[in-house]
C-alpha positions in Angstrom: -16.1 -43.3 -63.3 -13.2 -44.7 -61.3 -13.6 -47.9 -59.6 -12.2 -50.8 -57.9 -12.3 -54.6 -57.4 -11.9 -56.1 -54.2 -11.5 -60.0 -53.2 -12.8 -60.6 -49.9 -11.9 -63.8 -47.9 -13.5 -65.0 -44.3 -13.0 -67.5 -42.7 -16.1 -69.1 -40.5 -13.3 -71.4 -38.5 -11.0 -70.7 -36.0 -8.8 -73.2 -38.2 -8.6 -71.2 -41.0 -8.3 -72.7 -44.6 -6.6 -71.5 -47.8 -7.8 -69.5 -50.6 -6.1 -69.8 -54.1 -6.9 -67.0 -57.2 -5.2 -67.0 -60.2 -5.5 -65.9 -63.9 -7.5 -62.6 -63.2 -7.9 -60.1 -66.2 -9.8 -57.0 -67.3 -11.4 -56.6 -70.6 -13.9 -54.2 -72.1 -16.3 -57.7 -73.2 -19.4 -58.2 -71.5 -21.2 -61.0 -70.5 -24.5 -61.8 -72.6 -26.7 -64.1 -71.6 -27.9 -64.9 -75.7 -28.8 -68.1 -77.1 -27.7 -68.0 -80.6 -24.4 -68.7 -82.2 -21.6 -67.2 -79.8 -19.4 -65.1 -80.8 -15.6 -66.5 -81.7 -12.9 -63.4 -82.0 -10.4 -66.1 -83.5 -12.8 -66.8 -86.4 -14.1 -63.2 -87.1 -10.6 -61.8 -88.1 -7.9 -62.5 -89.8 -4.1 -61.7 -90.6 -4.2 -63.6 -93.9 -0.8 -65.9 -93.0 -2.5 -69.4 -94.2 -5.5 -68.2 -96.0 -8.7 -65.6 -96.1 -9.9 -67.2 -93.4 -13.9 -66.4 -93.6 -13.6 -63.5 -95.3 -14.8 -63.8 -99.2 -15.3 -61.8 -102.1 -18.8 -61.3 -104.3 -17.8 -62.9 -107.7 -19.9 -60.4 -109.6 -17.7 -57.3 -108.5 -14.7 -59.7 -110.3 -11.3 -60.8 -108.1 -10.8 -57.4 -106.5 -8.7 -58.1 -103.6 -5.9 -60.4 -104.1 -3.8 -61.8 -101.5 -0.1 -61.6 -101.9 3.5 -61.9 -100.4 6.5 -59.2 -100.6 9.5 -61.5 -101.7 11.9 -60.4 -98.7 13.8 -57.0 -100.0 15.0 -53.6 -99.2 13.1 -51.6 -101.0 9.1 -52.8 -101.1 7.3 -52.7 -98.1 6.0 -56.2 -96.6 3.2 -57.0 -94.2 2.5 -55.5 -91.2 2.1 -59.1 -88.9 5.9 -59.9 -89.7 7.1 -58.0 -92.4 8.0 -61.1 -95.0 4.1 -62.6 -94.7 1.2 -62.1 -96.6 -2.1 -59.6 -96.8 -4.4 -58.4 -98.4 -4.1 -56.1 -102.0 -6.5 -54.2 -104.1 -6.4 -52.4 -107.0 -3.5 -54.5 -108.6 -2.0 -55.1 -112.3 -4.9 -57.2 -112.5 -7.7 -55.0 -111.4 -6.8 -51.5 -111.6 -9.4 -49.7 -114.3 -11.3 -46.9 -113.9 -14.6 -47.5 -111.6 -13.3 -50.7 -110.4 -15.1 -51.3 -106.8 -14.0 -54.3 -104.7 -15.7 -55.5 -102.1 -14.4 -58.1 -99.3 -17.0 -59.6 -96.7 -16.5 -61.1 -93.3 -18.0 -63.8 -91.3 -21.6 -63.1 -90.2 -21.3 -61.1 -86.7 -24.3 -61.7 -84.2 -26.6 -58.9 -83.6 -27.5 -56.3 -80.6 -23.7 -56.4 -79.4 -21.2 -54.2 -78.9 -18.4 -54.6 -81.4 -14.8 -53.0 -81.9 -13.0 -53.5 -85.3 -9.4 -52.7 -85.8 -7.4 -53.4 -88.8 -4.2 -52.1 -90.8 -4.7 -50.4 -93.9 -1.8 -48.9 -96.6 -2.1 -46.6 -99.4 0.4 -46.3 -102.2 -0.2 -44.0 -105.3 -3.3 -41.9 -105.0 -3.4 -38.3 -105.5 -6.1 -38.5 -103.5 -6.9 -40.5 -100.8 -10.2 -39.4 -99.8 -12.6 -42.6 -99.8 -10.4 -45.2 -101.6 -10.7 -47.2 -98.6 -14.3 -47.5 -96.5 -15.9 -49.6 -94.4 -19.7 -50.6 -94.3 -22.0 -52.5 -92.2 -23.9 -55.3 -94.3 -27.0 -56.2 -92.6 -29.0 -59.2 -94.7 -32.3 -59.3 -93.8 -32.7 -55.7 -95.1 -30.1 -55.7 -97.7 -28.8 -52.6 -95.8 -25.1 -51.5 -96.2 -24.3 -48.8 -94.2 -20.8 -46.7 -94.0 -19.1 -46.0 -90.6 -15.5 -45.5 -91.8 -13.5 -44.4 -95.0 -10.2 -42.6 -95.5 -9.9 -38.8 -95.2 -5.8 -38.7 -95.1 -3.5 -41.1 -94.1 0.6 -41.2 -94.6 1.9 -42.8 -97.6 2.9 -46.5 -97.8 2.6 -46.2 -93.9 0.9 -49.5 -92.3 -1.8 -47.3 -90.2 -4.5 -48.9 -87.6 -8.1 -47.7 -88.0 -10.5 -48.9 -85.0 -14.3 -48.6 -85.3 -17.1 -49.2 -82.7 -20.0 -50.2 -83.9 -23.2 -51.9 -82.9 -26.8 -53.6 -85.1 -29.4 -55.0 -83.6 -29.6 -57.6 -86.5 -26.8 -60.1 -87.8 -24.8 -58.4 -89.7 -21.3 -58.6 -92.1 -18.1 -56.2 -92.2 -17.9 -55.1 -95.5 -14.5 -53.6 -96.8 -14.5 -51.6 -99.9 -12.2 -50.1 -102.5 -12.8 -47.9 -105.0 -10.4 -46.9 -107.8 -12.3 -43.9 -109.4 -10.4 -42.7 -112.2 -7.4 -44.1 -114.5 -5.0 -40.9 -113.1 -5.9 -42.0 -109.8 -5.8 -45.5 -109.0 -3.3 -46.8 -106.9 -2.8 -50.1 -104.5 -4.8 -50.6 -101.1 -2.7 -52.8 -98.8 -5.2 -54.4 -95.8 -3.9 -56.8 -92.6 -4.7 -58.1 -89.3 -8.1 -57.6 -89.1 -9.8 -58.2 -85.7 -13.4 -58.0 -84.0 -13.5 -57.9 -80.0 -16.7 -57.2 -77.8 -17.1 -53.9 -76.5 -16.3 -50.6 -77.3 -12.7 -49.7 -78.9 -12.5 -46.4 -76.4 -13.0 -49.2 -73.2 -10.3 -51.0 -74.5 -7.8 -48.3 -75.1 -8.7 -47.2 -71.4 -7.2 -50.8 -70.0 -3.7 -50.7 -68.5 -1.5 -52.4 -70.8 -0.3 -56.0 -70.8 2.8 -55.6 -68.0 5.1 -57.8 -70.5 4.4 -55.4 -73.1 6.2 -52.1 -74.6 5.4 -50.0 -77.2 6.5 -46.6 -76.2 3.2 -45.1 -76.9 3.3 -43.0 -73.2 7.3 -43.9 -72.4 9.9 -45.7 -71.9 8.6 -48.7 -70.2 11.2 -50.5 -68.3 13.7 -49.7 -70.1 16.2 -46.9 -69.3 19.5 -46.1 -71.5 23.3 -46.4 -69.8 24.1 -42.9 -70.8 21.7 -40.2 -72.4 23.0 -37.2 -74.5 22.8 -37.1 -78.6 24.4 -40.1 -79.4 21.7 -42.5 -77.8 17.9 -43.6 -78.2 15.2 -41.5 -79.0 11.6 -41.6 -78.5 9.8 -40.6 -81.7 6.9 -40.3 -83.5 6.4 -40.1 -87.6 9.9 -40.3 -90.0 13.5 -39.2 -88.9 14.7 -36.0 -90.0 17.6 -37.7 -92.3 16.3 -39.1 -95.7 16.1 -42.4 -97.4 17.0 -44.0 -93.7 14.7 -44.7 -91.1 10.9 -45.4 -90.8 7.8 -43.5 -91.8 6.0 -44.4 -88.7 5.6 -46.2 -85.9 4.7 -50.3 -86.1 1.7 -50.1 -83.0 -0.3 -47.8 -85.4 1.5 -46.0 -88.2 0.8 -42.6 -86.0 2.9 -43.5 -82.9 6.1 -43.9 -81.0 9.0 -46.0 -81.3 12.7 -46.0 -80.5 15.7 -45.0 -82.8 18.9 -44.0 -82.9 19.9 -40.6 -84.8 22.9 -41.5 -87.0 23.6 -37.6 -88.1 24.5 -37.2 -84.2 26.8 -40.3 -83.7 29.8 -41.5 -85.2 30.9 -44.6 -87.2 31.0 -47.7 -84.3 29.0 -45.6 -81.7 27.0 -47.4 -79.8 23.5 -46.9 -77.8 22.4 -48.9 -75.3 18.6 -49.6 -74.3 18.3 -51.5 -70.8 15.3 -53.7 -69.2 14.9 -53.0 -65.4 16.0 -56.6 -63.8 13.3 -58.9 -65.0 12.1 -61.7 -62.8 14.0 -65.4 -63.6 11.8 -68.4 -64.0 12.6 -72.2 -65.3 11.9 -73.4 -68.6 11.4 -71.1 -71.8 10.9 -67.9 -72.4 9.8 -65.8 -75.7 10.8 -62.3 -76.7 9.0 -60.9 -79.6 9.4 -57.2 -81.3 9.6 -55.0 -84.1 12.9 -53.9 -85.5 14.0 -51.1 -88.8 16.9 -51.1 -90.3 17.0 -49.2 -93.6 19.5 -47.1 -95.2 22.7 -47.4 -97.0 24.6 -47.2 -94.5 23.2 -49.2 -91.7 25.1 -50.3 -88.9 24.0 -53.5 -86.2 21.6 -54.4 -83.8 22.0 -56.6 -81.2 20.0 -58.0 -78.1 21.8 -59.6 -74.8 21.4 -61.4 -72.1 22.5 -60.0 -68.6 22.0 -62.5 -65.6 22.1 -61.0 -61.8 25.7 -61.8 -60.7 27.2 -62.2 -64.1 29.6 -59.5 -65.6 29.7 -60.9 -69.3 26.6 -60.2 -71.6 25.0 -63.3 -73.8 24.2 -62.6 -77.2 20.8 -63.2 -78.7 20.8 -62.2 -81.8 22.0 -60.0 -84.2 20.9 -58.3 -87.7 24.2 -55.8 -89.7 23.2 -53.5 -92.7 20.3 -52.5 -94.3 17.3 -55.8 -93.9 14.3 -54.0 -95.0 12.1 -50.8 -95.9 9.5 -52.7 -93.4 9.3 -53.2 -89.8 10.4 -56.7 -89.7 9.1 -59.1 -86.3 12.2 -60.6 -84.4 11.5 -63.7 -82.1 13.7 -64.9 -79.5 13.5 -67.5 -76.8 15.9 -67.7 -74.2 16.0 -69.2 -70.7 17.4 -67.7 -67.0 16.4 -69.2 -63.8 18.1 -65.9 -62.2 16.5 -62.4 -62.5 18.3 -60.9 -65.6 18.1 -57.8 -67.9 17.6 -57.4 -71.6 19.8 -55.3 -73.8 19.2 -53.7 -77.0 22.4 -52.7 -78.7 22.6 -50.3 -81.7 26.0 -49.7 -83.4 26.4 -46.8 -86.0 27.0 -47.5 -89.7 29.4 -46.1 -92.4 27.4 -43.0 -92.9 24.5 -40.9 -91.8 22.0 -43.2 -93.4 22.1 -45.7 -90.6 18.9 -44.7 -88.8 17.8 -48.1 -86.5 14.3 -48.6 -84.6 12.6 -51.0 -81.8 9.3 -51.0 -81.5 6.4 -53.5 -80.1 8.7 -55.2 -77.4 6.8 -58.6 -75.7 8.0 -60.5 -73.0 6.0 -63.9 -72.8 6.2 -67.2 -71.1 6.8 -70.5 -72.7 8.5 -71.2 -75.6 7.7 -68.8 -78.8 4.9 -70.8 -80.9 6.9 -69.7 -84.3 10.4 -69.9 -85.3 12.3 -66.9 -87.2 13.6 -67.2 -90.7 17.1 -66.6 -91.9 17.2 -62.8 -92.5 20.1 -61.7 -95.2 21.9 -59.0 -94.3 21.9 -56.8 -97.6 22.9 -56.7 -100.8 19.2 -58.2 -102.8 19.3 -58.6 -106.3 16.7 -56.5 -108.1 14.7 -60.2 -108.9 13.7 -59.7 -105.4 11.9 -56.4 -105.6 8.7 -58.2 -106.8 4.9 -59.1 -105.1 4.1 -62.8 -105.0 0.0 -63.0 -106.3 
């Protein structure tokens, strides 16, 4: 049911005092009162950047997953964290024979809480998907694996989120399996950013989203366009109607919305324009983080601005031209306005219909951004390039 918090403040002087709160947040953890080993979110998951982190293999099934790197290209799909990083693969050159089974563990979980899994799978090559990926529950004492998830369907070569609640009252293990059942169909499971929070999934997804965040799952957000008709942004969900241009999906879940331009109803130089509300100045840094797609022959240019209250001219940012990537690819920014200002996102037609571009995932956060962003190309990669790093 509905409910609300209230701070209450008296005052037992006729004085008065002062009463300071800050840093107040909702989450769907509880608090436990247990004496064994806490639970750490930051060690139980894992977007496989540096390392495995404390997830491992069982030597006996043989190497089984293998964790590798896209070199940056056009036409193979990278990560889902960035787009050029690394995760996890099964089923490869080096693996792939009938019955093959691998098996990936995590970190040991303490028991009797409450615990919501969420990770990004991809599926390339099966005739059918049905159980090539699942998920089980290993608890150790007993020697007790248990399923609670596996693949019915799922989009093609589509980065897609799966989140599972689960709960033992025993320590217990996350167990990711793979199976490649026969030699006509056994094709390549992709696996990144795997997290564990406490709670259930369905409290978190109830939780008003972060107020710097967008990813234009319900709306718009704060952003509004300059001038709406065809030749604009579009809110949409799964691939674009034009081929070989575009995304499959959306970069939040594989399933949801994003933002895109429709090159079939523009013209060569059109451009769209995607506006912020007037965002609140502040001193020192700030970092802008999202997720951009800009595939297809003729792909035009994206760029993000800078507007400060008062000013007429626009700051440039940054700015990709042609075809970068069949991947959603992370862009980071940091900028700095001690005046209330509004971001810009700019699209600009290309040559032909195959110019499709998205936005998706927009972050506003304070402070300088923790990473820096790599040179991207802007098109035009040598074959070489279309290759997986093991």
């Amino acid at each position: 049911y509905n409910f609300q918090v209230i701070f209450e403040v008296a005052f037992n002087s006729a004085k008065g005092g002062y009463v300071a709160l800050d840093d107040i947040s909702f989450s769907p953890v509880y608090c436990s009162n247990q004496t064994g080993t806490p639970f750490n979110p930051a060690k139980a998951g894992c977007n496989f950047e540096e390392d495995m982190c404390n997830f491992y293999q069982d030597h006996k099934d043989g190497p089984g997953w293998s964790r590798v790197k896209v070199k940056r290209n056009v036409y193979r799909a990278g990560d889902h964290t960035t787009g050029f990083g690394y995760y996890l693969l099964a089923n490869t050159k080096f693996t792939s024979q009938p019955g093959y089974i691998g098996r990936l563990y995590g970190p040991t979980l303490p028991g009797n809480l409450q615990f919501c899994l969420r990770f990004y799978y991809a599926l390339y090559g099966f005739f059918k998907m049905s159980g090539t990926l699942a998920v089980y529950i290993f608890e150790e004492n007993h020697v007790v694996q248990e399923k609670i998830w596996s693949v019915l369907d799922s989009p093609k070569g589509v980065w897609t989120q799966a989140e599972i609640s689960f709960k033992k009252p025993m320590p217990c293990k996350v167990v990711f399996v793979s199976w490649c059942k026969s030699f006509w169909d056994c094709g390549l499971v992709a696996l990144d950013d795997v997290s564990l929070s406490l709670g259930s999934c369905q409290a978190a997804d109830l939780l008003l989203p972060n107020p710097g965040e967008c990813t234009f799952e319900k709306d718009e957000c704060v952003f509004t366009q300059k001038k709406r008709g065809r030749g604009s942004w579009h809110r949409r969900r799964g691939p674009t109607p034009t081929s070989y241009t575009g995304p499959k999906g959306d970069h939040t879940t594989g399933v949801g919305y994003y933002m895109y331009i429709e090159a079939s109803n523009m013209v060569y130089g059109q451009r769209a324009y995607l506006v912020s509300r007037s965002l609140r100045g502040t001193s020192g840094k700030q970092c802008l983080t999202f997720f951009y797609h800009m595939y297809g022959a003729g792909t035009g240019l994206l760029s993000v601005y800078l507007k400060k209250e008062g000013d007429d001219e626009e700051i440039p940012l940054w700015r990709r031209t042609g075809e970068q990537s069949i991947s959603w690819l992370r862009g980071l920014i940091e900028y700095e306005s001690d005046r209330n200002y509004q971001i810009i996102f700019e699209a600009i037609r290309g040559v032909s219909l195959r110019s499709d571009t998205a936005i998706d995932d927009i972050l506003f956060q304070a402070g300088p951004c923790l990473e820096v962003e790599e040179i991207q190309f802007s098109s035009g990669y040598p074959d070489s390039l279309n290759e997986i790093e093991y």
